[in-house]
N, CA, C, O and CB atoms as a CASP TS submission, in Angstrom:
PFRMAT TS
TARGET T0000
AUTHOR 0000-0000-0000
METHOD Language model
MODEL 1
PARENT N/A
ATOM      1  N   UNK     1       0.804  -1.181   0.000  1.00  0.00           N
ATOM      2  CA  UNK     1       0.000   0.000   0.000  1.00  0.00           C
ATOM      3  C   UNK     1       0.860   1.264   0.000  1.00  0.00           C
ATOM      4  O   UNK     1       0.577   2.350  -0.505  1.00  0.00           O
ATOM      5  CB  UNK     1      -0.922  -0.012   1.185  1.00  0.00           C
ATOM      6  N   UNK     2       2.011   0.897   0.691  1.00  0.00           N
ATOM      7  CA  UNK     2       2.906   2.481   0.198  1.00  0.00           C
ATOM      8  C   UNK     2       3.136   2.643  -0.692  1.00  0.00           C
ATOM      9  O   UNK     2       2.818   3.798  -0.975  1.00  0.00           O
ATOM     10  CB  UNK     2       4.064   2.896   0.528  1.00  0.00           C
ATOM     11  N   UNK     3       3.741   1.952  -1.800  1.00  0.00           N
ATOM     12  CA  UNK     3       4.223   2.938  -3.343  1.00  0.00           C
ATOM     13  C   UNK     3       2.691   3.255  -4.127  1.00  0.00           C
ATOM     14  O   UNK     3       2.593   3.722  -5.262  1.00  0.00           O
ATOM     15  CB  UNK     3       5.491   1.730  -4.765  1.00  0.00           C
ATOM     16  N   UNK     4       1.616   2.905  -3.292  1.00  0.00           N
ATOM     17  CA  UNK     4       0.461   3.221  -3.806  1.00  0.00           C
ATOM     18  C   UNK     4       0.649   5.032  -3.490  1.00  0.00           C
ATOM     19  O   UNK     4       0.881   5.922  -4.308  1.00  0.00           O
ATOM     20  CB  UNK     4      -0.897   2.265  -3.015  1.00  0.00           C
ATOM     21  N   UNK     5       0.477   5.108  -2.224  1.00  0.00           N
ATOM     22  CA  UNK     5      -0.013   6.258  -1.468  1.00  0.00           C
ATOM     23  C   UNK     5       1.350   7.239  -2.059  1.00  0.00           C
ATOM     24  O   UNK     5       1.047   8.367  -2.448  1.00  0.00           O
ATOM     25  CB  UNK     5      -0.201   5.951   0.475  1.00  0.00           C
ATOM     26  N   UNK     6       2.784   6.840  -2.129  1.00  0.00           N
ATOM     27  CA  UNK     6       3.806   7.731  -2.414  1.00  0.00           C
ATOM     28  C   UNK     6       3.009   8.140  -4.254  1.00  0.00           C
ATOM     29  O   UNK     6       3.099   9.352  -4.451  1.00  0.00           O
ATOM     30  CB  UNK     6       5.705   6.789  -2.238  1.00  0.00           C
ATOM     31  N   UNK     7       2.568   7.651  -5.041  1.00  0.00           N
ATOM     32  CA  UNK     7       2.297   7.647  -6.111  1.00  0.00           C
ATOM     33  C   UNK     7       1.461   8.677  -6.210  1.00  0.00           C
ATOM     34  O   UNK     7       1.615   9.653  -6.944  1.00  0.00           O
ATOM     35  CB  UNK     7       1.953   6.583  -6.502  1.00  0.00           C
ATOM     36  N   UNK     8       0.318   8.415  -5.265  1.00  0.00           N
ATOM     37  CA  UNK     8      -0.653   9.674  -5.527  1.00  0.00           C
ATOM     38  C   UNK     8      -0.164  10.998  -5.100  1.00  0.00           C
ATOM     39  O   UNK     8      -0.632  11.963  -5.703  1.00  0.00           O
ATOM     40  CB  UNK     8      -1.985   9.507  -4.800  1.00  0.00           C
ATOM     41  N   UNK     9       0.694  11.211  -4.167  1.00  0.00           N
ATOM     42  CA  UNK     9       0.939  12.482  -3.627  1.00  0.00           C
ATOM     43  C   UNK     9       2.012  12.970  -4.413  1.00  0.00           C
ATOM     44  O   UNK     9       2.285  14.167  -4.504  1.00  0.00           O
ATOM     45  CB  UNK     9       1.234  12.491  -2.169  1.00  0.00           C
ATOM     46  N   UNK    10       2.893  11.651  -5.232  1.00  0.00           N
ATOM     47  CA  UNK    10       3.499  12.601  -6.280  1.00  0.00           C
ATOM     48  C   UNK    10       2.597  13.217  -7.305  1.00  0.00           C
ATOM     49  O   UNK    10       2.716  14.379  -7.693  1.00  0.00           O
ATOM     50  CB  UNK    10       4.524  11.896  -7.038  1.00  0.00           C
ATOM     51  N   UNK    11       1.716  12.397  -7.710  1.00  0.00           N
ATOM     52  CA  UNK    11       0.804  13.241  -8.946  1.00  0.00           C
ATOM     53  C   UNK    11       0.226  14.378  -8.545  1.00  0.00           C
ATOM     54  O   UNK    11       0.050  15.242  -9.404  1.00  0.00           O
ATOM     55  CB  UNK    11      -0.417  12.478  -9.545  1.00  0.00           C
ATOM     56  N   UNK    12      -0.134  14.597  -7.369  1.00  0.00           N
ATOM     57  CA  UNK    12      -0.598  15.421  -6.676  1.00  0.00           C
ATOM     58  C   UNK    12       0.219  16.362  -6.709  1.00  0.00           C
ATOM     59  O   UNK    12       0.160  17.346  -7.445  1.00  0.00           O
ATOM     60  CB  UNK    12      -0.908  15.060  -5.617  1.00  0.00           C
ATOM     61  N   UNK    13       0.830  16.173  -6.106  1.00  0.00           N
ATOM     62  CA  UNK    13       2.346  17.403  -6.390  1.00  0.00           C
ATOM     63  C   UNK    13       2.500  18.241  -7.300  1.00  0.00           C
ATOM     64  O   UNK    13       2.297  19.455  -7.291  1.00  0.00           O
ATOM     65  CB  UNK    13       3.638  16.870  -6.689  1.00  0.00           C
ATOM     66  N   UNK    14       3.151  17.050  -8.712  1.00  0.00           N
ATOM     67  CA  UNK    14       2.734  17.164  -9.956  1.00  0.00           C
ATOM     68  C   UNK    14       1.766  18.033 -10.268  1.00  0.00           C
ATOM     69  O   UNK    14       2.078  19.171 -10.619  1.00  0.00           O
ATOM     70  CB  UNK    14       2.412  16.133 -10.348  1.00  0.00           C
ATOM     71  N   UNK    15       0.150  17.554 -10.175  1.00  0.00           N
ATOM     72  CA  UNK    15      -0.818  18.314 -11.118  1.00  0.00           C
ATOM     73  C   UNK    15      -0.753  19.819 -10.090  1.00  0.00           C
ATOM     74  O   UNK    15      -0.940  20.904 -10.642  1.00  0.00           O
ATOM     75  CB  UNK    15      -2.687  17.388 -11.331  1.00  0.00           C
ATOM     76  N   UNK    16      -0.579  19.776  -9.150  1.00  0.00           N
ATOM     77  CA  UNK    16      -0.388  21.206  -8.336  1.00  0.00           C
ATOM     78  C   UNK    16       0.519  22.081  -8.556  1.00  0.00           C
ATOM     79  O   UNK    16       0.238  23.181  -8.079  1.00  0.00           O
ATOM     80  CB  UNK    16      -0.172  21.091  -7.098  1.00  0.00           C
ATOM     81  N   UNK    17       1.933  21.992  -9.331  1.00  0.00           N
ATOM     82  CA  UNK    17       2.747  22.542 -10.090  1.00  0.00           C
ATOM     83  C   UNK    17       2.239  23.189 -11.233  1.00  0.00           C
ATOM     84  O   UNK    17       2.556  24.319 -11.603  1.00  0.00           O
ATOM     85  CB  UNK    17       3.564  21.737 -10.373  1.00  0.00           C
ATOM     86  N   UNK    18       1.406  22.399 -11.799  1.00  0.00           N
ATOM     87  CA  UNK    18       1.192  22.571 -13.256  1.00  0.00           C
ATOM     88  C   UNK    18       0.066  23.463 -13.112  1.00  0.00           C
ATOM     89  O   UNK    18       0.035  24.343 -13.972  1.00  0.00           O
ATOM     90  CB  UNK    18       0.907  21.212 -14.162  1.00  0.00           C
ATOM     91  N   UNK    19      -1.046  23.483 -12.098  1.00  0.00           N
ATOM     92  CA  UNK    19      -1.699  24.488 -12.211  1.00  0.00           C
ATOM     93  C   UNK    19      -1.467  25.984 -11.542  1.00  0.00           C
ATOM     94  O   UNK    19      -2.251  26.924 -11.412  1.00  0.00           O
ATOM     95  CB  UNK    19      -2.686  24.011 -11.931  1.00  0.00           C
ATOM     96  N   UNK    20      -0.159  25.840 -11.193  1.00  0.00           N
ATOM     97  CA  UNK    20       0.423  27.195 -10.566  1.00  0.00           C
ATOM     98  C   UNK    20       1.104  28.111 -11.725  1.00  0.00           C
ATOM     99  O   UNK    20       1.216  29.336 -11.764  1.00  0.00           O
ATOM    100  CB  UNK    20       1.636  26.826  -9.356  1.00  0.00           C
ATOM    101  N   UNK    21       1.519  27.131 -12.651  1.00  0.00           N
ATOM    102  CA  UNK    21       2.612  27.359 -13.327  1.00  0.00           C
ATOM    103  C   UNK    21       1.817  28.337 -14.184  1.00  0.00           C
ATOM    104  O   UNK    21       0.684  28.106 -14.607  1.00  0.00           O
ATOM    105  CB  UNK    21       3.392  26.100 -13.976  1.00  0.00           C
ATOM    106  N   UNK    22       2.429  29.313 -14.375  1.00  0.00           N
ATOM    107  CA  UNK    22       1.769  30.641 -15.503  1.00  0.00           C
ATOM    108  C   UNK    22       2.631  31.055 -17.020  1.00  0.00           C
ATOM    109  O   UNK    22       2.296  31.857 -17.892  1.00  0.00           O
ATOM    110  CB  UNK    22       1.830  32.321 -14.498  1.00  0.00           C
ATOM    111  N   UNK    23       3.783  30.218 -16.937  1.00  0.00           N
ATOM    112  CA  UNK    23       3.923  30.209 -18.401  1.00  0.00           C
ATOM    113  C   UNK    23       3.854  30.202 -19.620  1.00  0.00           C
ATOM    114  O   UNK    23       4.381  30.845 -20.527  1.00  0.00           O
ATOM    115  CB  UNK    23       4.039  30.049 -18.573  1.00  0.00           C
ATOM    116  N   UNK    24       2.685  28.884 -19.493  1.00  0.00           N
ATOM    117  CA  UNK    24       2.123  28.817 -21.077  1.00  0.00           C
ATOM    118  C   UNK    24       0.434  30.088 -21.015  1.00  0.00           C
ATOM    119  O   UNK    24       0.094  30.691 -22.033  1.00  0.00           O
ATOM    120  CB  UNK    24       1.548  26.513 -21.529  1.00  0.00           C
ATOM    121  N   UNK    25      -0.348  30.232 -19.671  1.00  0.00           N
ATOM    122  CA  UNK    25      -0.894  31.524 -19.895  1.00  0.00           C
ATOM    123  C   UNK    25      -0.083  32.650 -20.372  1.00  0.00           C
ATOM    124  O   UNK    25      -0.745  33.493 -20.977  1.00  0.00           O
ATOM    125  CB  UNK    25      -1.430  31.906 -18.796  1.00  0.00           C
ATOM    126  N   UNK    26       1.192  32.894 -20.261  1.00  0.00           N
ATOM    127  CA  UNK    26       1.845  34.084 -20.608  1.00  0.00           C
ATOM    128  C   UNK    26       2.316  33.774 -22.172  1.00  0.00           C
ATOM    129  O   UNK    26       2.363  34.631 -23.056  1.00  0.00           O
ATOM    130  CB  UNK    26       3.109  34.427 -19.515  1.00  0.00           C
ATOM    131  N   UNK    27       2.567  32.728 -22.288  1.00  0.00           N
ATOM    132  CA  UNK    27       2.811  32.545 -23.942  1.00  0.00           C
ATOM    133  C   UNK    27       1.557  32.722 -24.922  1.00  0.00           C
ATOM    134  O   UNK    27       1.388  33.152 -26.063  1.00  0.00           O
ATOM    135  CB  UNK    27       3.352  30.997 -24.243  1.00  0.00           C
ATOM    136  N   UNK    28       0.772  32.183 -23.920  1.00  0.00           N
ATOM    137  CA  UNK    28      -1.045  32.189 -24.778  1.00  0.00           C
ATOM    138  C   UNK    28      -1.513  33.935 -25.240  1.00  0.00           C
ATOM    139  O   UNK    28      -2.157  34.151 -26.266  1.00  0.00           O
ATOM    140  CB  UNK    28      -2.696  31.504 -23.169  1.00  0.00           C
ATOM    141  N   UNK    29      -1.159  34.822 -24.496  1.00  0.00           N
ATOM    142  CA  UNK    29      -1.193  35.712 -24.351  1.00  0.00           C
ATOM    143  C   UNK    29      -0.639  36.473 -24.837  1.00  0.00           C
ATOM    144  O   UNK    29      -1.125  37.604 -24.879  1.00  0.00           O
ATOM    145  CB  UNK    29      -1.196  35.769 -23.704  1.00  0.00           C
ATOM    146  N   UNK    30       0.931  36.146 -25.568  1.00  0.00           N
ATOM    147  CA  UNK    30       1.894  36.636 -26.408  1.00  0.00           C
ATOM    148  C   UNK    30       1.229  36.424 -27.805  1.00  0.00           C
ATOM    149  O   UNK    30       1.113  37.301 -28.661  1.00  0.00           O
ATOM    150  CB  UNK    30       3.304  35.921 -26.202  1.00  0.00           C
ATOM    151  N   UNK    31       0.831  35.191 -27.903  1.00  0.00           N
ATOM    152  CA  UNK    31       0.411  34.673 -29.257  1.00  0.00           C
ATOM    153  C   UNK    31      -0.775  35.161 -29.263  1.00  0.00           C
ATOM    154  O   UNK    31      -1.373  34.300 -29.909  1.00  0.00           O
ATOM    155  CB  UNK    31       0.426  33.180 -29.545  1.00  0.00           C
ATOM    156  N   UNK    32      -1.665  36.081 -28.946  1.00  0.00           N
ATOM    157  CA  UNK    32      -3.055  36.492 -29.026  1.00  0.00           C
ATOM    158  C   UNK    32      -2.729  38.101 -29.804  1.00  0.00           C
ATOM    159  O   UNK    32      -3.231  38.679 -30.768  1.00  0.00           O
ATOM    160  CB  UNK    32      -3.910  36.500 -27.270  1.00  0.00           C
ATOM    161  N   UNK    33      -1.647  38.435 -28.845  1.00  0.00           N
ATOM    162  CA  UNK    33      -1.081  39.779 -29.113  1.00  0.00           C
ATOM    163  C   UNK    33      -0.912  40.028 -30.459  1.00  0.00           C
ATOM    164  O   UNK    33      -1.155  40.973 -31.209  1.00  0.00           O
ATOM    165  CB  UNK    33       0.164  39.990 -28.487  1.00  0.00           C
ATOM    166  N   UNK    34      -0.326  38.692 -30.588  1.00  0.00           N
ATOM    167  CA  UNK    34       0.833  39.050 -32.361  1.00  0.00           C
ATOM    168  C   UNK    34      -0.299  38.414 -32.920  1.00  0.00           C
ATOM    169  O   UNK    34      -0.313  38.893 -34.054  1.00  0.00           O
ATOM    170  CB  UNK    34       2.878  38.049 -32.871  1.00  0.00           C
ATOM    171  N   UNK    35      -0.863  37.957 -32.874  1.00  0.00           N
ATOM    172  CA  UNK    35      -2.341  37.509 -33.694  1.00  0.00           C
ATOM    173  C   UNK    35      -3.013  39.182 -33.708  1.00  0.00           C
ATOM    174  O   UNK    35      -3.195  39.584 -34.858  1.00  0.00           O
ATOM    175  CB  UNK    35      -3.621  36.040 -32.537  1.00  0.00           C
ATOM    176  N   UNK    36      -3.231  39.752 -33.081  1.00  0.00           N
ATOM    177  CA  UNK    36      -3.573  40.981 -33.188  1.00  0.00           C
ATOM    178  C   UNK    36      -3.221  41.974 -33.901  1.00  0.00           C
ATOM    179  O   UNK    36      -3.958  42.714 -34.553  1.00  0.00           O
ATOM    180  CB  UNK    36      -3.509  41.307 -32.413  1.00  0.00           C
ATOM    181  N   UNK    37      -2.092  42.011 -33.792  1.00  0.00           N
ATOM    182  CA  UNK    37      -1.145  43.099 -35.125  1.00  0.00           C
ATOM    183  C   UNK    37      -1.031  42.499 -35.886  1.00  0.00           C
ATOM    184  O   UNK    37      -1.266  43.165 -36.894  1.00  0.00           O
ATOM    185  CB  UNK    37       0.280  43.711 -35.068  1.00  0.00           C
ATOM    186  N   UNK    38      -0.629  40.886 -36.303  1.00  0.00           N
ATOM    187  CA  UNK    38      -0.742  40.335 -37.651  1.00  0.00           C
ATOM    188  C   UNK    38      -2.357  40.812 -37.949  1.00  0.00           C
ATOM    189  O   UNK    38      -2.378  41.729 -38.769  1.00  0.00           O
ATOM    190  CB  UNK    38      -0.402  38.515 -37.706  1.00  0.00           C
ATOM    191  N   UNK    39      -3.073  40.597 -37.699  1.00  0.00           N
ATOM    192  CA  UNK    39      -4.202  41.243 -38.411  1.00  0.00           C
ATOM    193  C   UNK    39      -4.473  42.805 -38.342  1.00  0.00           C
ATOM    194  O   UNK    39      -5.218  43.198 -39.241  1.00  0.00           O
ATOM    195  CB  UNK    39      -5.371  40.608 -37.929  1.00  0.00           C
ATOM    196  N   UNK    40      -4.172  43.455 -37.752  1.00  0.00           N
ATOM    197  CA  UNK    40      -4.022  45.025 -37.492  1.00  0.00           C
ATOM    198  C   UNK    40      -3.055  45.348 -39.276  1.00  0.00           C
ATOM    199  O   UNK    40      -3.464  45.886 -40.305  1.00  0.00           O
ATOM    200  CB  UNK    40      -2.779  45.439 -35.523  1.00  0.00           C
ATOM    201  N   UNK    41      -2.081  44.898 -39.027  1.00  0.00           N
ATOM    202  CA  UNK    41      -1.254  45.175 -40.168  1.00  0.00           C
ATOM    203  C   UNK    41      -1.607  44.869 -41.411  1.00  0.00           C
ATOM    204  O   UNK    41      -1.031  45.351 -42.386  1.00  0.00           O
ATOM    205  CB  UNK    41      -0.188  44.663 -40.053  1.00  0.00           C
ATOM    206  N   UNK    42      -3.121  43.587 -41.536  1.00  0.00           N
ATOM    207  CA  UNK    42      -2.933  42.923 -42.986  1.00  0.00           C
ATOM    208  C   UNK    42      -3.908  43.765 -43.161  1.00  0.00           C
ATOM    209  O   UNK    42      -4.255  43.902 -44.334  1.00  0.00           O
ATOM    210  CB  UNK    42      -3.079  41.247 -43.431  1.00  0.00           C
ATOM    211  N   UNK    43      -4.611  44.535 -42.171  1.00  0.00           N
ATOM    212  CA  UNK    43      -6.295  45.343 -42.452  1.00  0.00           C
ATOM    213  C   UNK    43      -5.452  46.622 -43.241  1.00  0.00           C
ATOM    214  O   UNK    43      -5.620  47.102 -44.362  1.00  0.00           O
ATOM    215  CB  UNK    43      -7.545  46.023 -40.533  1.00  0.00           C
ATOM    216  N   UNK    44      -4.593  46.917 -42.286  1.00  0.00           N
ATOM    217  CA  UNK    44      -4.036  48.499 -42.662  1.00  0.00           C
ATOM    218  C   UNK    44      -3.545  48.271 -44.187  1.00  0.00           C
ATOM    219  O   UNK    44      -4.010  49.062 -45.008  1.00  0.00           O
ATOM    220  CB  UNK    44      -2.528  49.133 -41.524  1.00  0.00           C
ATOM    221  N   UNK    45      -2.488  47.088 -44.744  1.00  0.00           N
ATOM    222  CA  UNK    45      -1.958  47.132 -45.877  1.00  0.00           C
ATOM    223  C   UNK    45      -3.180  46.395 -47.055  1.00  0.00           C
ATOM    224  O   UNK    45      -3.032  46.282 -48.272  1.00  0.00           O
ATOM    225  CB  UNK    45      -0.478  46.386 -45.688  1.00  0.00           C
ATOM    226  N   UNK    46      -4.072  46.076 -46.429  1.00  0.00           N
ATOM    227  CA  UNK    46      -4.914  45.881 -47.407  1.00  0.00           C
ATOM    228  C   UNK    46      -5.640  47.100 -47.958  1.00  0.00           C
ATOM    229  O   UNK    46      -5.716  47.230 -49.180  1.00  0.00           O
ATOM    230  CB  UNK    46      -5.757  44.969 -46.985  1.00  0.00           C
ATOM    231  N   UNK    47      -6.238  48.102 -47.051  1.00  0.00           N
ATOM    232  CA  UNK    47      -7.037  49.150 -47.472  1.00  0.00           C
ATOM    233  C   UNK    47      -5.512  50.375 -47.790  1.00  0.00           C
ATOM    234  O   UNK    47      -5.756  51.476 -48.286  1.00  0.00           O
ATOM    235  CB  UNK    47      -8.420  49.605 -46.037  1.00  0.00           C
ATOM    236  N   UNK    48      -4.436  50.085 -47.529  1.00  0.00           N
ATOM    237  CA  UNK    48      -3.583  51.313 -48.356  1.00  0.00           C
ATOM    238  C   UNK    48      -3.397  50.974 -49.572  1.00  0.00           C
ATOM    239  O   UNK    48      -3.200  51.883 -50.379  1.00  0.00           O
ATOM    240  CB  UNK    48      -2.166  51.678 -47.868  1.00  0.00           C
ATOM    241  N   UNK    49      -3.413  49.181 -50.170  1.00  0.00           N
ATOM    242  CA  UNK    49      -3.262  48.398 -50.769  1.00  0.00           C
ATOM    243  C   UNK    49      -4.525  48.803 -52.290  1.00  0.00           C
ATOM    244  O   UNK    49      -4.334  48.862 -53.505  1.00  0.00           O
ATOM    245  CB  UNK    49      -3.329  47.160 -49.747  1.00  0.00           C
ATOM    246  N   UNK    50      -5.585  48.976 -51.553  1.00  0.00           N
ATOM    247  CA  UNK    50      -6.734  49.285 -52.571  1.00  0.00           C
ATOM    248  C   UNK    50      -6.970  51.113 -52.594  1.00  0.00           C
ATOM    249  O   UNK    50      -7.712  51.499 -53.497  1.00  0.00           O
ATOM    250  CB  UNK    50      -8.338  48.347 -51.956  1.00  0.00           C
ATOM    251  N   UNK    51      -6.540  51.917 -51.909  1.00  0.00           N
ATOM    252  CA  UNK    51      -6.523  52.980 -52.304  1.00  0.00           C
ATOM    253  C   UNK    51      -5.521  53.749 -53.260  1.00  0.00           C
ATOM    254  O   UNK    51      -5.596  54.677 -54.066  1.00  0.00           O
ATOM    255  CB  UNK    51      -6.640  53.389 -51.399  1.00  0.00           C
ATOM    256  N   UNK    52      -4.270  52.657 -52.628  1.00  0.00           N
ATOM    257  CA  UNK    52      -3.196  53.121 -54.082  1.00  0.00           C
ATOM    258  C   UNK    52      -3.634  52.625 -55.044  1.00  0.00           C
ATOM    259  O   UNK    52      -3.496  53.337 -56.039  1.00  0.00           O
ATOM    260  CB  UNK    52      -1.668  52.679 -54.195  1.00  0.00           C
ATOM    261  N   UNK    53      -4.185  51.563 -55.235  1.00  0.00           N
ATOM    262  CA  UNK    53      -4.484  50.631 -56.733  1.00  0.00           C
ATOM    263  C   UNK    53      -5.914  51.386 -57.249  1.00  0.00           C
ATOM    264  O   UNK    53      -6.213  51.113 -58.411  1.00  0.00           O
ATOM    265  CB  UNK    53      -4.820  48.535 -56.396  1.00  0.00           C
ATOM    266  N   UNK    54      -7.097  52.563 -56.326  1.00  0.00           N
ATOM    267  CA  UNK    54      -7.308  53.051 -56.966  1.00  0.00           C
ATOM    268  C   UNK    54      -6.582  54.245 -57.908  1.00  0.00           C
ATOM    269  O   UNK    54      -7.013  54.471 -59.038  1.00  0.00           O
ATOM    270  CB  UNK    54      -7.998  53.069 -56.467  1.00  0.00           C
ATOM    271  N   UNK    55      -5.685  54.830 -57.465  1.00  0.00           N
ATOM    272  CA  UNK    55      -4.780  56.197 -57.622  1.00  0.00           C
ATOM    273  C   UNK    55      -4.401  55.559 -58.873  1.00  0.00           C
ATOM    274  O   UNK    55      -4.934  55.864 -59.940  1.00  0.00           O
ATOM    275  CB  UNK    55      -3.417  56.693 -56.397  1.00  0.00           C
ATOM    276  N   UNK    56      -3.735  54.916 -58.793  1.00  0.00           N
ATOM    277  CA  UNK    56      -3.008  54.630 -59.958  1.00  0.00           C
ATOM    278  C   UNK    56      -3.832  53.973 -61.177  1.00  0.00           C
ATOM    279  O   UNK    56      -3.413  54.194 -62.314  1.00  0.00           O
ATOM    280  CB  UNK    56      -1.907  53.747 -59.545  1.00  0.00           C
ATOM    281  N   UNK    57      -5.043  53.134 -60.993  1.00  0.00           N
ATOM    282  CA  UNK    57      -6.105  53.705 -62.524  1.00  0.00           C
ATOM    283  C   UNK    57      -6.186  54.976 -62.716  1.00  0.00           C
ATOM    284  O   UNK    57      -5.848  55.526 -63.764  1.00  0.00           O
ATOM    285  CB  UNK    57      -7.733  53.388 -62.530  1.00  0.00           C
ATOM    286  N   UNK    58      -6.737  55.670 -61.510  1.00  0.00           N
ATOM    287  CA  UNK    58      -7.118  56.880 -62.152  1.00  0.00           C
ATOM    288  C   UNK    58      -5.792  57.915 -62.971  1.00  0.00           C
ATOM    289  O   UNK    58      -5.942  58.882 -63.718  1.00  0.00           O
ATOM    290  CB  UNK    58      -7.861  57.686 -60.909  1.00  0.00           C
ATOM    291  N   UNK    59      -4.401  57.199 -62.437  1.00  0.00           N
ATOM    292  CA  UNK    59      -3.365  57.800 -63.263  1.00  0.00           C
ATOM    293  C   UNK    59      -3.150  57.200 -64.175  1.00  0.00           C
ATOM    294  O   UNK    59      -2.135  57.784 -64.553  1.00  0.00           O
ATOM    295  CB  UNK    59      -2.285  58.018 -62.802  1.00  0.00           C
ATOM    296  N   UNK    60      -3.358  56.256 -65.048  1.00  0.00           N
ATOM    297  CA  UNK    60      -3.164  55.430 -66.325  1.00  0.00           C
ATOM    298  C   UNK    60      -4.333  56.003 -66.973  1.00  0.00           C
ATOM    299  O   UNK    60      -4.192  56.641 -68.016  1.00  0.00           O
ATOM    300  CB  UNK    60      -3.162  53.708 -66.200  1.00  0.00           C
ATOM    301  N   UNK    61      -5.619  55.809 -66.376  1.00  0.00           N
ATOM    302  CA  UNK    61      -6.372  56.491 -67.122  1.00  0.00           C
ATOM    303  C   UNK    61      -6.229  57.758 -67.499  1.00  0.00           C
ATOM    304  O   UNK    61      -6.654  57.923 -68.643  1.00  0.00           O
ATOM    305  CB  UNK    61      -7.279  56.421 -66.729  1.00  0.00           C
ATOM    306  N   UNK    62      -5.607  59.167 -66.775  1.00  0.00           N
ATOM    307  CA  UNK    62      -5.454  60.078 -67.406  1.00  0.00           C
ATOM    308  C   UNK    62      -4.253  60.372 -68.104  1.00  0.00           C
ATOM    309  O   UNK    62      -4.085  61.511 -68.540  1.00  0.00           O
ATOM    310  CB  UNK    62      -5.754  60.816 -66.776  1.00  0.00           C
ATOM    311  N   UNK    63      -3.163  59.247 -68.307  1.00  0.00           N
ATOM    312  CA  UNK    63      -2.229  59.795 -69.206  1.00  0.00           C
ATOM    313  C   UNK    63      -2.878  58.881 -70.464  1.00  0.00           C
ATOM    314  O   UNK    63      -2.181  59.067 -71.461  1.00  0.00           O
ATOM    315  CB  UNK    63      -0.466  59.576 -68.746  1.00  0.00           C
ATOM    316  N   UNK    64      -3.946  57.989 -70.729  1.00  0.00           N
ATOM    317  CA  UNK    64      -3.947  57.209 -71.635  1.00  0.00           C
ATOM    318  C   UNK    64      -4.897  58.259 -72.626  1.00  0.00           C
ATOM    319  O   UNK    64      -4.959  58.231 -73.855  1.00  0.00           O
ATOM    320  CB  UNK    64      -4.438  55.698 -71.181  1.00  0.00           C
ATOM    321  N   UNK    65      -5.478  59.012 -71.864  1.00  0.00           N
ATOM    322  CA  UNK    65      -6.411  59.913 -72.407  1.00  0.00           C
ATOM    323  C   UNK    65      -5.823  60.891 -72.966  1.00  0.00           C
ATOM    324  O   UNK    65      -6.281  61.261 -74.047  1.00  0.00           O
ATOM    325  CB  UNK    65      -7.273  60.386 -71.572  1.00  0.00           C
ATOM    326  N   UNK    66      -4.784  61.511 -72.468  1.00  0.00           N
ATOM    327  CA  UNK    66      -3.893  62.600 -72.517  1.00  0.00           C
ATOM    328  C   UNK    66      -3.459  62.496 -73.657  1.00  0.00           C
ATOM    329  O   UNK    66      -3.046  63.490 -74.254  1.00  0.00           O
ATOM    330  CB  UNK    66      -2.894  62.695 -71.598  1.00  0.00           C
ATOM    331  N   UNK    67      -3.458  61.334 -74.179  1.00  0.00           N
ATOM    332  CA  UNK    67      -2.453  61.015 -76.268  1.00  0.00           C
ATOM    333  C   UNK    67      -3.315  62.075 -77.035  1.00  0.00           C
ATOM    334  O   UNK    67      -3.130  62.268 -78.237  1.00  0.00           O
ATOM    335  CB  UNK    67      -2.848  58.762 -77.500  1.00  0.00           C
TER
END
């Protein structure tokens, strides 16, 4: 019955470590971040993305006219 009882109080131990432990919350939290500006950044270069690409019809169109 002892390496029973030593067994549980190691797991015990164990799972009591692991729910103290705040590491991977702090990594979870890193990766939410940069999930955030990766999309912050693809919004921003998408809509500068379609306002230059309007500019520049409207500049082909007026030098094509311009002949």
């Amino acid at each position: 019955m002892k390496p029973l009882t030593f067994a549980v109080k190691r797991a015990a131990g164990t799972l009591s470590r692991l729910v103290r432990d705040r590491r991977g919350a702090t990594a979870t939290e890193y990766g939410l971040i940069l999930a955030f500006v990766f999309l912050a950044l693809l919004i921003g270069v998408t809509s500068v993305g379609t306002a230059t690409s309007g500019m520049w019809h409207y500049v082909s169109g007026s030098v094509s006219n311009a002949r």
